[in-house]
N, C-alpha and C positions, 0 to 999 in steps of 0.2 A: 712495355708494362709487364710488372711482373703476374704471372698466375698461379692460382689456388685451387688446390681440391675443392670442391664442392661436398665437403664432409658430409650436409644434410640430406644428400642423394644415395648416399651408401647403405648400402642393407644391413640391418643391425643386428647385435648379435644373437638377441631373443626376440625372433620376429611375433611381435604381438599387435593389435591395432590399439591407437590410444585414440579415446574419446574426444579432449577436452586435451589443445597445446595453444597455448598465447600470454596475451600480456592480462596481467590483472592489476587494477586501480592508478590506470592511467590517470592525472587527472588535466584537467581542462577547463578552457573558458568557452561558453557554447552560445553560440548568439541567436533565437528564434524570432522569429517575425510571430507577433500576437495584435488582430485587432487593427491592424497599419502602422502597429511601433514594433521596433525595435527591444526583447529584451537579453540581455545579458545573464547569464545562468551558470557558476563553480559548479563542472559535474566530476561524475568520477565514473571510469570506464572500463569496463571486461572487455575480451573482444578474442575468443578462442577460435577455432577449426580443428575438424577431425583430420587423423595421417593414418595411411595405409601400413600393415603390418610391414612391408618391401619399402618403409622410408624410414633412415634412422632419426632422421629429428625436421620439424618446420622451420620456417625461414620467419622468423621471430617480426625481422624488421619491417614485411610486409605489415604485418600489422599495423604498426607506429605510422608507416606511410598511407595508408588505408584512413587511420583517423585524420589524421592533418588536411589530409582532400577531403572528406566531409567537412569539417571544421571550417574550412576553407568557402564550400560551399554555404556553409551556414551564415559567415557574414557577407556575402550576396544577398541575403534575406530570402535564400530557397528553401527555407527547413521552418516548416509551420508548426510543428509538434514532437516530440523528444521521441516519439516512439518511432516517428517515420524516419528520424536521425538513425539510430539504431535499423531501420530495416537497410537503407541504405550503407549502411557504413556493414552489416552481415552481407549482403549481395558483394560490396566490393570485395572483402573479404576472399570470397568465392571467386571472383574473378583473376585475385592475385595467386590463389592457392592453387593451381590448376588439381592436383593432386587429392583434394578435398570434397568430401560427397554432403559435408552438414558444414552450420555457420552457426556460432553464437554471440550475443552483446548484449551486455547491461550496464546499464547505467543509473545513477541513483546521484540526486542534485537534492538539494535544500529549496524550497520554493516559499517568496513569501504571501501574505495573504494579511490586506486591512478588512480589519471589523470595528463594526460597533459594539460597547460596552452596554448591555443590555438595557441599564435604565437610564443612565447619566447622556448616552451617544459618543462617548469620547472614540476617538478612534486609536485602536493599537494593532499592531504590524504582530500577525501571527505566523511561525516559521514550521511548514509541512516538509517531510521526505518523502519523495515523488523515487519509485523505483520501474523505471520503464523498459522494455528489453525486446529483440527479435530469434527469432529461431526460424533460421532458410535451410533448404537440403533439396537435395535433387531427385526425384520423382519423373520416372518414364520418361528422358528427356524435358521435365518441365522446373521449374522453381516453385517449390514452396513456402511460402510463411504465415508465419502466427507471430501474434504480436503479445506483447504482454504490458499492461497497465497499470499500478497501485502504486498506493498512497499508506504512509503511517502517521496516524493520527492521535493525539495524546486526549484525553479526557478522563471524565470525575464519574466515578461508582461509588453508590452509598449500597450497603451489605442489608439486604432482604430478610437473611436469618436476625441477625443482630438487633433491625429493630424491630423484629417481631415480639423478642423476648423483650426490647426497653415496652413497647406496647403494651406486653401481657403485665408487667411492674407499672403501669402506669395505672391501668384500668382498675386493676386489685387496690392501689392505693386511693383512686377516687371514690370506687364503692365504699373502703372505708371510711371514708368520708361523712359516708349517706347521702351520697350526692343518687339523683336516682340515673336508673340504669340509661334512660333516653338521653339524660343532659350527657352522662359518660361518652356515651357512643359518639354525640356531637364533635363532644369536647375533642374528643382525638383524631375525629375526621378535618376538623376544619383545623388542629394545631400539625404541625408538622413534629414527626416523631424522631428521635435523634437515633442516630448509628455513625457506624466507625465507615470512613470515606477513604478514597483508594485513588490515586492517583495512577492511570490505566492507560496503556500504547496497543489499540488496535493497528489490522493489519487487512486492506483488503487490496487480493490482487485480480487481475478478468484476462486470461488468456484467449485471444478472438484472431481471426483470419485475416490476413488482411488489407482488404477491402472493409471490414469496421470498423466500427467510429465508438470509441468510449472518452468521457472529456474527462480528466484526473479531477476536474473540478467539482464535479458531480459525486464524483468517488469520496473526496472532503467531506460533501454536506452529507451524505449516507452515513458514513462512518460518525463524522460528530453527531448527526443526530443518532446514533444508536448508543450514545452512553446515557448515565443518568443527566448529564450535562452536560454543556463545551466549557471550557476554562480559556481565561484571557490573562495578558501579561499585563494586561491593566485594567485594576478592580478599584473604581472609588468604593467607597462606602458604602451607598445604595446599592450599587451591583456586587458583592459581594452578599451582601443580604439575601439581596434577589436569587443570585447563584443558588447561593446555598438551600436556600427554602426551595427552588427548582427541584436541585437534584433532591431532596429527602421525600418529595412528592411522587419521585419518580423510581425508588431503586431498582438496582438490579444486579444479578451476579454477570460473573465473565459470558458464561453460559449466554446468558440472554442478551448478551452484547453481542454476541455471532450470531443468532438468531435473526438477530433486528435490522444487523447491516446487510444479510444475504433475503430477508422482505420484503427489507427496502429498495434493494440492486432490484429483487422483480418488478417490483410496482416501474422500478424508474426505465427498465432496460429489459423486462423480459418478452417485448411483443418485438426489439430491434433487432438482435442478435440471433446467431443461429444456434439451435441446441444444445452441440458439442462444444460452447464456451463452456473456458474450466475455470470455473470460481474458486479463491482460498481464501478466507475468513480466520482471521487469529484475535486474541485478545488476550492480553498480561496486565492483571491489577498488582500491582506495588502494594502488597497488606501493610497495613498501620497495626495490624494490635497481632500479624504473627512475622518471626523471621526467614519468609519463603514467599515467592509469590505464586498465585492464581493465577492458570494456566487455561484455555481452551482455543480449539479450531476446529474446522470441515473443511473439508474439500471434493468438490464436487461439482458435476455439471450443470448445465441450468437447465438442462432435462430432468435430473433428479430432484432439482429443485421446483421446478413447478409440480412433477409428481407428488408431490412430500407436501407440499402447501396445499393444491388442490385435493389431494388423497386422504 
């Protein structure tokens, strides 16, 4: 049998350490066990290792063979959750790489999800990206890992400024009216006031130990309930309505959509978790009446965060 240098073992010519060497946007079919079934899941995969300044390049193919043996393992139905897929598949990692002090993997799948259409009940299949990932490294002879969790969620912002000002032209033209000032006040309280609506993609992610437990599902209802409203792929007529008068009851800027979702993560999660989870909160509204969108985030830990709530 013929043999070959081993090129990747050689020392290179600008000994430097590289962070970050592997495959990116593998993709795959992944099989979890949810509930006692079986489900099927198109994911799409990172899966890096760190190399020592003394190595000139990694062995690529470990990787590729690192994913196929979890994948493998997944339709045995041993893989309960995408994130423990990923811890396992950075640990193996580790185990191929002998050379390697850290492990990284991401992966990010489309996940579907039935609702009901708010007034009519019709049900429509609504489609979330779930982006889940691990980070292992070796510590004092031991393994460590943190895991990483989120979800991007689409929803409706109606603009706080905008109908404040249709509000302030409404009121002026009722007084003109001679309508008196109590009926005015009524009037606008109980009509819903119009503004310009935004079609908007938060972003929340939960980096935790792990031995935690965060469910992406939960992560969903956080995030949609922190817009002015959730939006469905299927709107009769009533629900549309409904929608609509929801979200104009409710506005809000980008601002207050990170606000709400990292609240709401306290209320749901901050007696589970341990302090040093690191929360990230994004949100991008799609402007209708300018050409740029509205931008905000934080990032922070849920110690800061209960600081900051309770303080």
């Amino acid at each position: 049998m013929e043999r070959y240098r081993d090129i990747h073992k050689l020392m290179p010519s600008v000994r430097l350490k590289i962070n970050r060497v592997g495959v990116k946007g593998v993709r795959k079919q992944l099989v979890r066990e949810c509930n006692g079934k079986l489900e099927v899941l198109n994911v799409k995969i990172n899966a890096y290792i760190d190399i020592p300044a003394t190595l000139k390049g990694a062995h690529i193919s470990r990787n590729l063979e690192a994913i196929n043996e979890i994948i493998e393992e997944s339709i045995k139905g041993k893989i309960h959750n995408l994130e423990d897929f990923c811890v396992e598949l950075a640990k193996k990692l580790l185990e191929k790489h002998e050379y390697a002090s850290n492990s990284e993997v991401t992966l990010t799948a489309e996940y579907p999800v039935n609702k009901k259409t708010p007034v009519t009940g019709f049900s429509t299949q609504q489609m979330y990206k779930i982006h889940v990932g691990a980070f292992v490294w070796k510590e004092d002879n031991e393994i460590k890992v943190r895991k990483q969790i989120g979800v991007e969620i689409e929803g409706l912002t109606v603009c706080p400024c905008a109908q404040e000002l249709v509000k302030s032209h409404i009121r002026e033209a009722l007084l003109n009216m001679n309508l008196r000032e109590d009926l005015v006040n009524t009037i606008i309280e109980i009509i819903p006031i119009a503004s310009h609506l935004q079609r908007g993609k938060a972003l929340l992610i939960v980096h935790v130990w792990e031995h935690e437990k965060v469910d992406f599902k939960d992560l969903i209802e956080i995030g949609e309930s922190s817009f002015s409203s959730p939006i469905y792929d299927l709107l009769k007529r009533p629900d549309e309505r409904q929608l609509i008068l929801n979200a104009h009851r409710n506005p809000k800027f980008a601002e207050d959509v990170v606000r709400t979702m990292l609240k709401n993560f306290l209320e749901k999660y901050g007696g589970k978790l341990s302090d040093d989870t690191l929360l990230i909160a994004q949100q991008e509204s799609y402007e209708s009446v300018h050409g740029h969108n509205v931008y905000a985030e934080r990032i922070l830990t849920l110690r800061e965060l209960k600081e900051e709530v309770n303080g």
